[in-house]
C-alpha positions as CSV (number, residue, x, y, z in Angstrom):
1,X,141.7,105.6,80.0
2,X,141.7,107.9,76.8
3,X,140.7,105.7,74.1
4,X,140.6,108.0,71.1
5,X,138.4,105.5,68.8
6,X,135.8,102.9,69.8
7,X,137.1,100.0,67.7
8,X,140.1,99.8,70.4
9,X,137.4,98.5,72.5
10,X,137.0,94.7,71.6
11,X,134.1,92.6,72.5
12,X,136.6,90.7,75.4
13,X,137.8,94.5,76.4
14,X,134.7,96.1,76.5
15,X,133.0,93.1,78.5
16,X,135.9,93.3,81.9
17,X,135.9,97.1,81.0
18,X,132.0,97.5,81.6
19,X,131.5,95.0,84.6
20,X,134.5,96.7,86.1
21,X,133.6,100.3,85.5
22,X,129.7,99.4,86.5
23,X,130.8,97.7,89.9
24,X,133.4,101.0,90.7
25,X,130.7,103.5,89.7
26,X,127.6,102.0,91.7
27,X,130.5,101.7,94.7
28,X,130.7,105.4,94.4
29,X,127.5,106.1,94.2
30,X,126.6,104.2,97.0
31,X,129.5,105.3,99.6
32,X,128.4,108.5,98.5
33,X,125.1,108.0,99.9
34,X,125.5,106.3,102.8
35,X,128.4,109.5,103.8
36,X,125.2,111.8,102.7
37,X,123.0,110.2,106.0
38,X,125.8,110.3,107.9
39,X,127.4,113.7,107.4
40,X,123.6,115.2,108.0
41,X,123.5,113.0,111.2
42,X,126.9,114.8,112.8
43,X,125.5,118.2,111.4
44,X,122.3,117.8,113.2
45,X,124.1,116.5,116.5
46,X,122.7,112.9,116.1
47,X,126.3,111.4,115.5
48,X,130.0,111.6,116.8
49,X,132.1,110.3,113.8
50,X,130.5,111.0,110.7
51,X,132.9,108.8,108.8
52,X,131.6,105.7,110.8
53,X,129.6,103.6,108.5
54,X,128.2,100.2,110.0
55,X,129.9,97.1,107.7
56,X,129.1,93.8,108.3
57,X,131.2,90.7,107.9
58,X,133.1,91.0,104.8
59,X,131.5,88.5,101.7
60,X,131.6,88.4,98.1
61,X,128.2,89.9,97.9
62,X,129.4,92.7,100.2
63,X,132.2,93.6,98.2
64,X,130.4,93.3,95.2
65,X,127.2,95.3,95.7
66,X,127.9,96.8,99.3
67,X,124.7,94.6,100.9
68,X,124.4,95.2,104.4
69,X,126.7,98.3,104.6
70,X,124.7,101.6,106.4
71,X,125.2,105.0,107.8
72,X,125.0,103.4,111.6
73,X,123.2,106.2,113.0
74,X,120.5,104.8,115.6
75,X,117.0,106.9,114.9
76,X,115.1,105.6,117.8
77,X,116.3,108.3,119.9
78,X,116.3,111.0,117.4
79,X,112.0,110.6,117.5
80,X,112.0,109.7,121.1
81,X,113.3,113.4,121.9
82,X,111.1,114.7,119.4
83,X,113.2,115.7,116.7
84,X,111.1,113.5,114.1
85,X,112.0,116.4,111.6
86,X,116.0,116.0,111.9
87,X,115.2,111.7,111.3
88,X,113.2,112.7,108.1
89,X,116.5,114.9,106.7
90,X,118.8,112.5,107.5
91,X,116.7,109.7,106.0
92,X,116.4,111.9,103.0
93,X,120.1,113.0,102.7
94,X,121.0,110.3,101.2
95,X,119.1,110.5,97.5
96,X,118.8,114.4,97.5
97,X,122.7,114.9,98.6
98,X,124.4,112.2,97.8
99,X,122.8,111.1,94.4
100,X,121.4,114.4,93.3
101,X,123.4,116.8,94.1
102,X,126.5,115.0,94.3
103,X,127.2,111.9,92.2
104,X,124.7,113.3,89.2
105,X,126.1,116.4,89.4
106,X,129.4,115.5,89.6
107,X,129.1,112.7,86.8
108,X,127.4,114.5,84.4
109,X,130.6,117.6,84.9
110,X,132.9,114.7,84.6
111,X,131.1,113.2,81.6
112,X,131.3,116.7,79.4
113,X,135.2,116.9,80.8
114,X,135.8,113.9,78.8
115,X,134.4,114.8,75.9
116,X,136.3,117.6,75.8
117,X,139.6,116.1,76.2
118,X,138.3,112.6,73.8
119,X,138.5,110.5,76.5
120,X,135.8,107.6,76.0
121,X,137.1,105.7,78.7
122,X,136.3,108.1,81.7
123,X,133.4,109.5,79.7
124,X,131.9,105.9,80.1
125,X,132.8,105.9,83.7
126,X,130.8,109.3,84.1
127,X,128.2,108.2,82.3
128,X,127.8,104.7,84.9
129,X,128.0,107.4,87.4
130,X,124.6,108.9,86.2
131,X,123.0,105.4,85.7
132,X,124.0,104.1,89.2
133,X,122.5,107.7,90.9
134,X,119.1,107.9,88.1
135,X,118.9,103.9,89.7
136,X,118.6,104.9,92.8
137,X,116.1,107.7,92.1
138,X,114.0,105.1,91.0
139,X,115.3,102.5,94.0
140,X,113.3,105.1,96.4
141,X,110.1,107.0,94.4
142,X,108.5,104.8,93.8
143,X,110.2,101.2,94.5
144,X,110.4,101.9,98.3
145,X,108.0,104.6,98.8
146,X,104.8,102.7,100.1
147,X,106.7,101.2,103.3
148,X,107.1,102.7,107.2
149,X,110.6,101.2,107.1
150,X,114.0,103.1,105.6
151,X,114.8,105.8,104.4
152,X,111.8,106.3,102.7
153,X,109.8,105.6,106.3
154,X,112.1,108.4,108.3
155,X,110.6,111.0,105.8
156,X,107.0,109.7,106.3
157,X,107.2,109.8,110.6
158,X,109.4,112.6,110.4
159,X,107.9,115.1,108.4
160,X,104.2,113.3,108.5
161,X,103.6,113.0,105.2
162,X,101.9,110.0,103.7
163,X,103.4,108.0,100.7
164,X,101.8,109.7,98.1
165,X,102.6,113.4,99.6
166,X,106.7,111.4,98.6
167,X,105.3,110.7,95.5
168,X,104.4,113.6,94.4
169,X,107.2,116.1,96.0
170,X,109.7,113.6,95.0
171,X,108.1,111.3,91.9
172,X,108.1,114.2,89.6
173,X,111.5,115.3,89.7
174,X,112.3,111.4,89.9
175,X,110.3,111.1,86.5
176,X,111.8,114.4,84.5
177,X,114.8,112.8,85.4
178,X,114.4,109.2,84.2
179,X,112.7,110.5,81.2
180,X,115.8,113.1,80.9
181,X,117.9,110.7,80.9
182,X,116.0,107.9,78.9
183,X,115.5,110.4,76.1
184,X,118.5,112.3,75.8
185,X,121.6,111.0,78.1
186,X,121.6,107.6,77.1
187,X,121.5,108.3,73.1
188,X,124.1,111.0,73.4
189,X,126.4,109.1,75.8
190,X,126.1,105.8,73.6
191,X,126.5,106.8,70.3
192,X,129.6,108.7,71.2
193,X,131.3,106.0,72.6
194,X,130.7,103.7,70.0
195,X,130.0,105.4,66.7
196,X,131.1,102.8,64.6
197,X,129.5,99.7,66.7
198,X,125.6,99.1,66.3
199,X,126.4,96.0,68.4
200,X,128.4,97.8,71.2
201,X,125.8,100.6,71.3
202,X,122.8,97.9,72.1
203,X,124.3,96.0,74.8
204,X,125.1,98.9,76.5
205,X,121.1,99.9,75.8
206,X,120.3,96.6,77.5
207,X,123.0,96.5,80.4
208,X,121.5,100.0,80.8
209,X,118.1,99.6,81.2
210,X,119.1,96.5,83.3
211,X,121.3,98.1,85.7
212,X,118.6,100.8,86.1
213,X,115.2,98.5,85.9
214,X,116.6,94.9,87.0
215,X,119.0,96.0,89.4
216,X,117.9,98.9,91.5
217,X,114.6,98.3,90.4
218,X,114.4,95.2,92.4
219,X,115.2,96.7,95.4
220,X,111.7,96.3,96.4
221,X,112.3,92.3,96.5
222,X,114.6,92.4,99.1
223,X,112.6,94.9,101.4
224,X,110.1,97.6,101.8
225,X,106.8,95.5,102.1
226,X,104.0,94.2,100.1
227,X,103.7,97.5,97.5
228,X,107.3,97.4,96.6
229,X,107.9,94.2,96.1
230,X,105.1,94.6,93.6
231,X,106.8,97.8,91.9
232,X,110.0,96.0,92.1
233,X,108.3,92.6,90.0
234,X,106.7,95.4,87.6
235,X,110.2,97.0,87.2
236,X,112.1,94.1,86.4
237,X,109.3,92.4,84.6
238,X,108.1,95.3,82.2
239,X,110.2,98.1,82.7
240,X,113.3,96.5,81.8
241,X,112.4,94.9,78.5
242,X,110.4,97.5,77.6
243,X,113.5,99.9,78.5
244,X,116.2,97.8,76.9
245,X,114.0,98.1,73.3
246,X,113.3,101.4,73.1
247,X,116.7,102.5,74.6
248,X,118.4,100.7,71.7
249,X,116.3,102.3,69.2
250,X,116.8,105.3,70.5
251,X,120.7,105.0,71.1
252,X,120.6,104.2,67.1
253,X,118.3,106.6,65.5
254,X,121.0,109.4,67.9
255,X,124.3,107.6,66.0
256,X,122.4,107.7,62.2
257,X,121.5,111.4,62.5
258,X,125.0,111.8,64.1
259,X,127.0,110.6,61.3
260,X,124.8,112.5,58.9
């Protein structure tokens, strides 16, 4: 996957080599969240096999986005014996182990690896890796905050805090990071891939600010109530264009100072 120069990377290349490396990274990403509930349920004593994952009957959409796929652990009787608390870390597992500690972590290590060695191709894989675990940052605080359901619903009952307690504890470190990454990733990330390609670097802007806005953005279509649904219309609506813009500017302002 080392690709020394970015014009090795033509327009039919770089369109199967994005779609694939987006699908693999998100699958990560995900897998790694889904092990993060689970692991914390067979820690806590709420789970037998901690590599059991519920999957449903397999479909296209499955194996392309994972729908349907969870950590099969059964939380009724977690809050029935009182343990609300133990519910309310496994619920939260997931984003804080999985995708912050793990996958960001891990992509971000991998991302300055490749640099160092000049590999584009796994530095673009690394830095999918960060998009799909920012994504679902934002797919919780604030998408699928405002719901009793999920994740997000275990750490309400469990801890008994209200939505906005969430949204403050968690929403601020969710925003540093978005804005982190918005400002400063993203620029960095693009402009060193393809230094020589203003095209290359703005549809990666766009599938960036789609993959992070329009895909786990919407997550709030699909479920979490009333209040996410609207976040999720706001995310897709607004936040993606408006994301896609100022990302590209932003991704070529970094490459002209760059070659300076």
């Amino acid at each position: 996957m080392k690709l020394p120069r970015s014009a090795e990377w033509t327009w039919p290349v770089l369109v199967v080599y994005t779609l694939f490396q987006m699908w693999a990274a998100h699958a990560c990403v995900f897998f790694a969240h889904e092990y993060a509930h689970s692991f914390t349920a067979w820690l806590l004593g709420w789970k037998s096999n901690p590599l059991a994952l519920y999957f449903p009957r397999p479909t296209p959409v499955v194996f392309l986005i994972q729908l349907g796929i969870n950590q099969n652990v059964d939380e009724g009787p977690i809050f029935a014996s009182g343990h609300g608390a133990d519910a309310a870390m496994i619920g939260a597992a997931g984003a804080l182990i999985g995708n912050a500690l793990i996958t960001y972590t891990l992509s971000r290590w991998g991302y300055s690896k490749a640099k160092q060695i000049g590999s584009r191709g796994w530095g673009m894989f690394a830095y999918w890796a960060t998009v799909a675990s920012v994504g679902n940052f934002l797919d919780y605080v604030p998408i699928r905050t405002f719901t009793t359901d999920g994740d997000m619903g275990s750490v309400q009952r469990g801890f008994g805090w209200s939505p906005w307690t969430i949204l403050v504890v968690l929403g601020i470190p969710t925003l540093l990071a978005l804005v982190y990454f918005l400002l400063r990733i993203e620029p960095a990330t693009l402009a060193w891939l393809f230094p020589q390609s203003a095209g290359k670097r703005s549809v990666l802007a766009i599938l960036t600010a789609f993959a992070i806005f329009g895909f786990y953005g919407a997550a709030g279509l699909l479920e979490g109530g009333p209040i996410s649904h609207k976040l999720s219309v706001l995310s897709v609506c607004i936040g993606f264009p408006v994301m896609a813009a100022l990302g590209a500017v932003l991704v070529q302002r970094e490459a002209a100072s760059s070659s300076v």
